[in-house]
C-alpha positions as CSV (number, residue, x, y, z in Angstrom):
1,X,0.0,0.0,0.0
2,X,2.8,2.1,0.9
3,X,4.3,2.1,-3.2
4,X,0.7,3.2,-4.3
5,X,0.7,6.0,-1.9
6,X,3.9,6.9,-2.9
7,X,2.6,7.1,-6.6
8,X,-0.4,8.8,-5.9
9,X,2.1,11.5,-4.0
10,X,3.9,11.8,-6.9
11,X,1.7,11.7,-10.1
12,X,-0.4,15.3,-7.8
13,X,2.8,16.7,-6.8
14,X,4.4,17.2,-10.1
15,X,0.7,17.5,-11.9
16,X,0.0,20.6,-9.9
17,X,3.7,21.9,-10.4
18,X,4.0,22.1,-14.3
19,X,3.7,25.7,-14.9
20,X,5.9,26.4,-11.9
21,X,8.9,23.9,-13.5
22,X,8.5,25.0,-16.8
23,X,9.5,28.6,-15.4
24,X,12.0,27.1,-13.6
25,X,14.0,25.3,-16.1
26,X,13.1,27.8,-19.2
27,X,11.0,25.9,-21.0
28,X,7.1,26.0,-22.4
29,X,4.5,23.7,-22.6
30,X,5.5,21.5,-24.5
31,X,8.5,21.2,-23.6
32,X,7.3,20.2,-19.9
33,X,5.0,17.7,-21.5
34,X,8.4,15.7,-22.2
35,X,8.9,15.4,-18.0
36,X,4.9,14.0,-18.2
37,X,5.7,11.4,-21.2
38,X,9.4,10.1,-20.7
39,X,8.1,8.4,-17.4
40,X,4.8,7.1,-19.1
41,X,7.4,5.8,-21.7
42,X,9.4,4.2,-19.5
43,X,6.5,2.5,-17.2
44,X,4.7,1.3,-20.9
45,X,6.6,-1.3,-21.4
46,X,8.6,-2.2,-18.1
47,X,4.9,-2.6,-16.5
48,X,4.5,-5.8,-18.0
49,X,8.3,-6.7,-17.9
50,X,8.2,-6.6,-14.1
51,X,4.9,-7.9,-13.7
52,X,6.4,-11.0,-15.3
53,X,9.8,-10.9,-13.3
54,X,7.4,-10.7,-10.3
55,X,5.6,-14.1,-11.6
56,X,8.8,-15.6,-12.2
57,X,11.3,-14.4,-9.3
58,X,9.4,-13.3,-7.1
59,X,7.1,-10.3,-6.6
60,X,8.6,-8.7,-3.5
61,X,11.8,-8.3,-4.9
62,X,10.4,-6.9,-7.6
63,X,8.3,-4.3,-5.3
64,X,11.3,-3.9,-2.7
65,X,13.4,-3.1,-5.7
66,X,11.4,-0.6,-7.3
67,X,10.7,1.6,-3.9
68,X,14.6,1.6,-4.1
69,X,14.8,3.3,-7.0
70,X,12.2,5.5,-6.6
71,X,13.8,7.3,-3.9
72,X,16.9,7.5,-6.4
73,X,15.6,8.9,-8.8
74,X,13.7,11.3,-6.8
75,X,16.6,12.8,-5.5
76,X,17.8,13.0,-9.1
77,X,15.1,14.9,-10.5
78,X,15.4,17.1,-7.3
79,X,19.2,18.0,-8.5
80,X,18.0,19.0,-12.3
81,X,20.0,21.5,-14.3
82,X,17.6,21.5,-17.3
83,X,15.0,20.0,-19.0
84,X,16.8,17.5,-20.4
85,X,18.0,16.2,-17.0
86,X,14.8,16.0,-16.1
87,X,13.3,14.2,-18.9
88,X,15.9,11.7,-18.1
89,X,15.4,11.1,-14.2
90,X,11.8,11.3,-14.6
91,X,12.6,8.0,-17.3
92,X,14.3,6.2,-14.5
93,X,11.4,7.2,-11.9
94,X,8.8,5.4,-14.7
95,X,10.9,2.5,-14.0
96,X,10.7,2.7,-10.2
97,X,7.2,3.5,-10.8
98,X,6.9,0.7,-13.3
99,X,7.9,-1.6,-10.9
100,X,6.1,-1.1,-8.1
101,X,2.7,-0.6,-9.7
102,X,3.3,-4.0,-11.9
103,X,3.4,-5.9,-8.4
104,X,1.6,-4.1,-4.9
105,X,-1.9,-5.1,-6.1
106,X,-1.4,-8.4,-7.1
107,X,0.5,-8.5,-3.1
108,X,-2.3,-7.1,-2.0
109,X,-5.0,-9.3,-3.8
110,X,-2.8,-12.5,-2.8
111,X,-2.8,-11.4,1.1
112,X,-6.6,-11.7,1.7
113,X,-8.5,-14.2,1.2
114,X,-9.9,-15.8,-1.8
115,X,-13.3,-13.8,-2.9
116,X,-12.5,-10.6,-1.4
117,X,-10.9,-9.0,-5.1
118,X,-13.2,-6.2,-4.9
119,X,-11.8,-5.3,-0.9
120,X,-8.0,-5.6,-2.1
121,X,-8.0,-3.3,-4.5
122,X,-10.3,-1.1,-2.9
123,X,-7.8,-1.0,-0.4
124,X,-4.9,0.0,-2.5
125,X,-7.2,2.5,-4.4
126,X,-7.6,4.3,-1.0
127,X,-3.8,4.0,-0.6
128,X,-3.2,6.1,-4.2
129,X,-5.7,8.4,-3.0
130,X,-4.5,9.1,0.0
131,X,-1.1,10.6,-1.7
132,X,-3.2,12.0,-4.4
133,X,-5.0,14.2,-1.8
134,X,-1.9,15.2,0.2
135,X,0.0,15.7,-2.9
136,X,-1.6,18.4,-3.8
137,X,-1.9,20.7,-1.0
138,X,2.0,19.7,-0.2
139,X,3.1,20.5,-3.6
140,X,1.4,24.1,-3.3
141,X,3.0,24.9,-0.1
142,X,6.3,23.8,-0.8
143,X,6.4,25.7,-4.4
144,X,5.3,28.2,-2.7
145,X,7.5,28.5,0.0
146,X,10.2,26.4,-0.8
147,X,11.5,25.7,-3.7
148,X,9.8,23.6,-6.9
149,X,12.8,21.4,-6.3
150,X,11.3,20.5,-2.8
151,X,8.7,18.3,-4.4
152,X,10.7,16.0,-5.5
153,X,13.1,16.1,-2.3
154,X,9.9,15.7,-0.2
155,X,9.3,11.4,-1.9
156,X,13.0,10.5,-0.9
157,X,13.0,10.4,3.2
158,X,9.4,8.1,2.5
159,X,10.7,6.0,-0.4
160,X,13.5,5.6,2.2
161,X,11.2,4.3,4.8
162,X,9.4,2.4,2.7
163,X,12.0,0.4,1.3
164,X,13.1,-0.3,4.7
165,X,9.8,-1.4,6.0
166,X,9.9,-3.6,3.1
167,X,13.0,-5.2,3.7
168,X,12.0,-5.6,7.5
169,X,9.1,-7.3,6.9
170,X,10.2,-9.6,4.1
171,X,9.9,-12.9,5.8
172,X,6.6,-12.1,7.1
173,X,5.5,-11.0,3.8
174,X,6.6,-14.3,2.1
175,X,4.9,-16.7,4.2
176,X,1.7,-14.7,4.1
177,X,1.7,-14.8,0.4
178,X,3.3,-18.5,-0.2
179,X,0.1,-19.9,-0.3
180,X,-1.0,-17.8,-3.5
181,X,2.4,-17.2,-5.5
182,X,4.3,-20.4,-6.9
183,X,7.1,-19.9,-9.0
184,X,6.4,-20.0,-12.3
185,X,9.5,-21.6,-14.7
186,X,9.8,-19.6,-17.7
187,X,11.6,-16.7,-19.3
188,X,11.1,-12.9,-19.8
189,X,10.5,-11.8,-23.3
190,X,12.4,-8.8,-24.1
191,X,12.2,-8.7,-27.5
192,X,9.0,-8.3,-26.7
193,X,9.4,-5.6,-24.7
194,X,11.7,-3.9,-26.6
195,X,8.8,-3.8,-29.6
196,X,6.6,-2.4,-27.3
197,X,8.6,0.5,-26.2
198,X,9.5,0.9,-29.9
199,X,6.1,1.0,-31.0
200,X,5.0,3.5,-28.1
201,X,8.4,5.6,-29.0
202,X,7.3,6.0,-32.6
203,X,4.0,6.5,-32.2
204,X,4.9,9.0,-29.3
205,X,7.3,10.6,-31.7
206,X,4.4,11.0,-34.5
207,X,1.7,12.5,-31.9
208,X,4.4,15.3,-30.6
209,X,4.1,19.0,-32.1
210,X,7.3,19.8,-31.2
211,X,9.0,16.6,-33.4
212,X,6.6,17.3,-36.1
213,X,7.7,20.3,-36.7
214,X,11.5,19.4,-37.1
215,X,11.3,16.7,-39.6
216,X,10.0,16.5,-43.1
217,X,7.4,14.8,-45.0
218,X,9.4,11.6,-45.3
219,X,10.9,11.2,-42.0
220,X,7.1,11.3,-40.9
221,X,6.5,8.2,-43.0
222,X,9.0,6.4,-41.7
223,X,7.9,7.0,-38.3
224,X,4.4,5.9,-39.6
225,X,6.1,2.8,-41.2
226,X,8.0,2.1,-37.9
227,X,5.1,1.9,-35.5
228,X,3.3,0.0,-37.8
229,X,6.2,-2.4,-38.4
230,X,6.9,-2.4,-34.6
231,X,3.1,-2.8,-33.5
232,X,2.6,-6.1,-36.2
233,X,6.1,-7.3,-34.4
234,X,4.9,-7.2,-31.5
235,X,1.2,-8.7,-31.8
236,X,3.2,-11.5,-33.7
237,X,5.9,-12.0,-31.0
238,X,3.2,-11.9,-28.5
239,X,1.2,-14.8,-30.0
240,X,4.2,-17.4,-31.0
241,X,6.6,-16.3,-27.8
242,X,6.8,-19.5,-25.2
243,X,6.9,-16.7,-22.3
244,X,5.1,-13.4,-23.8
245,X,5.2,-10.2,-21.3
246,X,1.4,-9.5,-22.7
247,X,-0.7,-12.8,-22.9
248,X,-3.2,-12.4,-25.6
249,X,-5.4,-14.9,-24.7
250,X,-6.3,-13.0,-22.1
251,X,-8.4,-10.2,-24.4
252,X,-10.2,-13.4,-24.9
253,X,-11.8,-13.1,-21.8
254,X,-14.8,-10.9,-22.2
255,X,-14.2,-9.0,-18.4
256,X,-10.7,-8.7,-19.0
257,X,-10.4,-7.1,-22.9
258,X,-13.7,-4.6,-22.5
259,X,-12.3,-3.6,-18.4
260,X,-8.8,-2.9,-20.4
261,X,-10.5,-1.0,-22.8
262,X,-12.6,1.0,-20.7
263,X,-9.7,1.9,-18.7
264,X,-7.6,2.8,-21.9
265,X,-9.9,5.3,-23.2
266,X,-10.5,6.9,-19.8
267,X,-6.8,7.4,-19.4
268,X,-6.2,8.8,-23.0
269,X,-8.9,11.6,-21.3
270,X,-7.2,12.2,-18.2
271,X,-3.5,12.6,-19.9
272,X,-5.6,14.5,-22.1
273,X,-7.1,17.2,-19.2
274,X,-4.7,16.4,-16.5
275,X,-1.8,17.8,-18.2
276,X,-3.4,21.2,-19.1
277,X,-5.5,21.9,-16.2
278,X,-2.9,23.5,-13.9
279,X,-1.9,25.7,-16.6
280,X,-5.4,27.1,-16.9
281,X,-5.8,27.6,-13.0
282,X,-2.5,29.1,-12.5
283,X,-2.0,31.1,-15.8
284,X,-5.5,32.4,-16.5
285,X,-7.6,32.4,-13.7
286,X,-4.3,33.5,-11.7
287,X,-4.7,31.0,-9.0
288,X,-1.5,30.4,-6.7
289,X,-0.2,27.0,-6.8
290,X,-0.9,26.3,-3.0
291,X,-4.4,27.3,-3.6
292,X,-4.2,24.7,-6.7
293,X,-3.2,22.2,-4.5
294,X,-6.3,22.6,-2.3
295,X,-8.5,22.5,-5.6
296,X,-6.5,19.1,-7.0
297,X,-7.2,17.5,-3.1
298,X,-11.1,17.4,-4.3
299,X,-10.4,14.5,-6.6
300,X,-9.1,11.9,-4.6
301,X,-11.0,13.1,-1.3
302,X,-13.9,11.2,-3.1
303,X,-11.9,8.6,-4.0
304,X,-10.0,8.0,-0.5
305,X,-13.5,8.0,1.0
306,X,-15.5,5.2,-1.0
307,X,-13.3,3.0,-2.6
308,X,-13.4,0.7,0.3
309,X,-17.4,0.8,0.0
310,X,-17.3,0.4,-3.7
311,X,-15.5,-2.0,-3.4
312,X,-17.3,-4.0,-1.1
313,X,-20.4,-3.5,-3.6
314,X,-18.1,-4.7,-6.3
315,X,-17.5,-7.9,-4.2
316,X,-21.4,-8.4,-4.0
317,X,-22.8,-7.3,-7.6
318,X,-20.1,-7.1,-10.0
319,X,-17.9,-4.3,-11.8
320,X,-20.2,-3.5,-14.0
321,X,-22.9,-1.1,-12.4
322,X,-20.1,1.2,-10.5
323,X,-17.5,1.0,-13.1
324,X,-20.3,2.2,-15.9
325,X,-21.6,4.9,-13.1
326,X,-17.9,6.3,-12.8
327,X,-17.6,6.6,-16.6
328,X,-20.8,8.6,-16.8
329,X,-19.7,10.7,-14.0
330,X,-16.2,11.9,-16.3
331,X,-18.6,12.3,-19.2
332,X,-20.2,15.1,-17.2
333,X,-16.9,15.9,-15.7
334,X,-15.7,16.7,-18.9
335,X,-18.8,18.5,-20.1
336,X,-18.1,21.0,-17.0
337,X,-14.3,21.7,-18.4
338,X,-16.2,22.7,-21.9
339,X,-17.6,25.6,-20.4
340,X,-14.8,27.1,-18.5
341,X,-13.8,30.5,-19.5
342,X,-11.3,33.4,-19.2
343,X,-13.7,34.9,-16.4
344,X,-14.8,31.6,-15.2
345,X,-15.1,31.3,-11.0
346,X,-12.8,28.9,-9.0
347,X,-15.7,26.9,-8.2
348,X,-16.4,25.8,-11.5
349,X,-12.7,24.0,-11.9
350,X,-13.1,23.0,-8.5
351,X,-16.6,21.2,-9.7
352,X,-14.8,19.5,-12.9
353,X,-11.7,18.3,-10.5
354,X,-14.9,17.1,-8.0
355,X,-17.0,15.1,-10.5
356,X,-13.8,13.6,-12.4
357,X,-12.9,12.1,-8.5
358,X,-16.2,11.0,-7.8
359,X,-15.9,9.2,-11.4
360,X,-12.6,7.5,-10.6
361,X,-14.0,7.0,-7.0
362,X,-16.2,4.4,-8.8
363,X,-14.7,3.4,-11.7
364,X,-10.9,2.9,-10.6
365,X,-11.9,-0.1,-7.8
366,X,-14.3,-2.3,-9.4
367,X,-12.5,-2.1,-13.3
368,X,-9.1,-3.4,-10.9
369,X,-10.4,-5.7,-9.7
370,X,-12.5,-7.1,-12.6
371,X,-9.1,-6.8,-14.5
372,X,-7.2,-9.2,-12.4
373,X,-10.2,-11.0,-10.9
374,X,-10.8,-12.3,-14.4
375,X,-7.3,-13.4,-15.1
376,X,-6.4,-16.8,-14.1
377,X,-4.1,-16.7,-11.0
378,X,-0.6,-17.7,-12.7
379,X,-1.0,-14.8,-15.1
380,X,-2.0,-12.1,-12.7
381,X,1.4,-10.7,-12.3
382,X,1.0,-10.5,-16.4
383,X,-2.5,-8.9,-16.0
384,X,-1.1,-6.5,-13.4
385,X,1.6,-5.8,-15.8
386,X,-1.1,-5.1,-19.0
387,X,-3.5,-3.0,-16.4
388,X,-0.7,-0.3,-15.7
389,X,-0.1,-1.1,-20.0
390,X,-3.4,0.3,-20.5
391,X,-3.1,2.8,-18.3
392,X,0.1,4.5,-19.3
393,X,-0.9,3.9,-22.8
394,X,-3.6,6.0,-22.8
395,X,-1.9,8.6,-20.9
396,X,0.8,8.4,-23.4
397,X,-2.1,9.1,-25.8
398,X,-3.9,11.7,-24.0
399,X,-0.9,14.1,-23.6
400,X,0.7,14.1,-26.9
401,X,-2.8,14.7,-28.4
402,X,-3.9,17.0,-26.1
403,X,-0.2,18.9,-26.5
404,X,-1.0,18.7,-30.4
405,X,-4.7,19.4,-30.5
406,X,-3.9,22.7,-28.0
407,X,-1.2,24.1,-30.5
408,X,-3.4,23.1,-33.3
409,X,-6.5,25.0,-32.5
410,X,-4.5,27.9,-30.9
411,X,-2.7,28.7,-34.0
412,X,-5.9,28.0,-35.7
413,X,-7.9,31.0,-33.8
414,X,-4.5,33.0,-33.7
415,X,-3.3,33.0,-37.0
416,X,0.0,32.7,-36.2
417,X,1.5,29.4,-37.6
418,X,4.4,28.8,-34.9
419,X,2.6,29.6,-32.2
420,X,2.9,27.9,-29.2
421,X,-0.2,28.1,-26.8
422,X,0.4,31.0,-24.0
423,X,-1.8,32.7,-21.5
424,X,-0.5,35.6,-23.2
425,X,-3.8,35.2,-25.6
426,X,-6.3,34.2,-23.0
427,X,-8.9,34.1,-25.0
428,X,-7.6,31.4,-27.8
429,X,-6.0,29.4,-25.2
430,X,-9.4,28.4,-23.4
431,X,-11.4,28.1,-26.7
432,X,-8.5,25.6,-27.3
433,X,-8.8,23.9,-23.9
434,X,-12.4,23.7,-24.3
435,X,-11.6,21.8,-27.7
436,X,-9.1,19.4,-26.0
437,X,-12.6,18.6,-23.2
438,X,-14.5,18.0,-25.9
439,X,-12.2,15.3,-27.1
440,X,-12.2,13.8,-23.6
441,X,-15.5,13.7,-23.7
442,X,-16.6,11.9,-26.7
443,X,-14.1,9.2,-26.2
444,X,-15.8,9.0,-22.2
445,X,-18.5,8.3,-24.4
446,X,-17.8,5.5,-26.0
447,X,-15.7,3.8,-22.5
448,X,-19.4,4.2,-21.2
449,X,-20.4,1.6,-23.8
450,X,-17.9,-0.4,-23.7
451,X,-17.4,-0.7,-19.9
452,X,-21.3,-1.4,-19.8
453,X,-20.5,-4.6,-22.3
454,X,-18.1,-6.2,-20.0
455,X,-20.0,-8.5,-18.3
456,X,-21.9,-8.7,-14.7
457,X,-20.2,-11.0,-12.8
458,X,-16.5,-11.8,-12.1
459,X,-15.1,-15.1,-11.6
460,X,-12.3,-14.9,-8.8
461,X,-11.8,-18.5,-8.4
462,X,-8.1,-18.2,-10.2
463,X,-8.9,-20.7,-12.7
464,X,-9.2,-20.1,-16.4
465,X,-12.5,-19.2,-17.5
């Protein structure tokens, strides 16, 4: 519980800090939007790597491991010169990230007992909230009083602590799990892996403004070419590999493949609102980034509060009904963030941050645990892994595109064909922002169908459907 605190703390802290950094390090918005996408990079394709290593060697040495490095890497990021730096450290921090999210649920699910999927991962779900909600507020105060630097100083004395706790409690750990993880003889596929992160890379690469605007015709092709080549690679790979890191058969399972899909498209919407957000409060409506803090604490107050009851409904009806009513719940989140203006009150972001935490409140818990409830029990380090896939995926996805469809529409109102979108024309960037929410909302729309045609019930019985 303690490494999904530690990435809720994270993901608000540096979320509410992206105007403030970009100042600091002299660079615009989409050059910040690199920070955001080199650790999504990084956690795309080591999720699943580690979530099979955990299968194979041992998932607390995976977990122990990652907390380790997070607190490195921390530290580095702290110590930046540049954006460059930066971009780098926050690479190595997806990996930390990557490992740690790739194994603490599937811990978690394995250390209480059989039937109570919906409790475990209500349980962690609280535990990422609770970070998200101090986050915020922390991040506020110490940019504000501190330093920028301070936020990511602030994660290394508790990564510190929490790889130490860790280690302290390893044998107690492994005999409370030894019942539910048996190792598993096979290899790790990192040619796999290394398709993945191609794929992602190109794709990335053919999604970002700021590359697009440095290479010709051609060179866009090739990227085109590339990801396509890469993505058929790794499909193929996948299917014929003795050990694959993503096991296809999986989509198979009707719970598994619509959950994964309902929970891609969601994500593509929050990289896509998520990312531009604190810009908007800090930049237009002039808000101070402690204040912001206290705004971004609304989000996960709802989720820290019922995801322990959602997830005891989950337990008792199904994902379905809660997991469909959290969609719904963004869809009107997103509808809110349409109608934001230049002159808009506080109260109305505050609203849109409200109803998108409500939403994950019910969606994040139940979609979980109908992800790895569904998954037989020797491949739910592998579904683990393809969860945070999906996940990082889509905010891959949602931050290039809503970096791109920004500077698209601004220069579009503007008239100005290098433009790069600034507060400095207030009144272009939020017709753009309201563009880049109505995006998020239509693809809300269809994650509402397709998380209501998962299925009702979920097997937890370990076994292959």
């Amino acid at each position: 519980m303690l490494g999904n605190f530690l990435a809720g703390v994270a993901a608000r802290i540096f979320a509410i800090s992206l105007p403030t950094v970009a100042q600091g390090l002299k660079t615009d918005l989409l050059g910040i939007s690199w920070a955001l996408l080199s650790y999504e990079l990084s956690a795309i394709s080591l999720s699943v790597v580690f979530g099979r290593i955990g299968d194979i060697y041992g998932r607390l040495t995976v977990y122990s491991s990652g907390l380790l490095l997070l607190t490195v890497s921390s530290f580095l990021c702290g110590i930046s010169q540049n954006i460059y730096q930066l971009i780098v450290f926050r690479f190595i921090q997806g990996v930390a990230g990557a490992m740690t999210q790739s194994t603490g649920r599937v811990l978690a699910m394995e250390a209480i007992p059989e039937g109570g999927a919906g409790r475990s991962q209500g349980y962690m779900t609280m535990a990422f909230a609770t970070g998200s909600f101090f986050g915020p507020s922390l991040g506020g105060l110490i940019i504000d009083y501190i330093h920028w630097r301070g936020i990511f100083f602030f994660l290394v004395p508790i990564g510190a602590l929490g790889t130490f706790l860790t280690l302290a409690n390893r044998k107690r750990w492994e005999i409370l799990t030894s019942a539910a993880e048996s190792p598993v003889k096979a290899s790790v596929d990192y040619l796999g892996a290394g398709l993945l992160m191609l794929a992602a890379s190109s794709l990335l690469a053919v999604l970002n403004q700021r590359i697009l605007e440095i290479i010709t015709l051609g060179q866009r092709v090739t990227l085109v070419l590339v990801f396509g080549g890469a993505l058929g690679g790794f499909l193929w790979r996948e299917s014929t590999a003795i050990s694959p890191i993503v096991n296809l058969s999986l989509y198979k399972i009707r719970m598994f493949a619509f959950s994964s899909l309902s929970l891609l498209l969601l994500s593509v919407t929050t990289g896509l609102t998520l990312f531009i957000l604190p810009f908007y409060l800090q930049e237009i409506l002039h808000l101070s980034p402690s204040f912001i803090g206290v705004l971004f604490m609304a989000p996960p107050f709802f989720t820290l509060t019922l995801s322990a009851a959602v997830g005891y409904v989950t337990d008792r009806a199904g994902p379905r009904l809660p997991a469909t009513a959290g969609v719904f719940l963004h869809v009107v989140a997103l509808f809110l963030g349409t109608t934001l203006r230049t002159d808009s009150h506080w109260l109305l972001a505050a609203a849109v941050l409200a109803m998108g935490g409500l939403g994950n409140a019910f969606f994040l818990t139940p979609n979980h645990a109908a992800m790895l409830g569904s998954a037989p029990k020797e491949h739910r380090g592998l579904a683990t892994g393809s969860l945070y896939l999906a996940f990082n995926l889509g905010m891959i996805l949602g931050i290039s595109l809503g970096s791109l469809l920004m500077t698209k529409v601004f220069r579009l109102i503007t008239g100005l064909a290098t433009a790069i979108p600034s507060a400095a024309q207030p009144v272009p960037f939020v017709i753009a922002f309201n563009v880049v929410f109505g995006v998020g909302m239509a693809l809300s729309l269809v994650a509402l169908v397709t998380s209501a045609m998962r299925g009702a019930q979920l097997n937890t019985s370990g076994k292959t459907p």
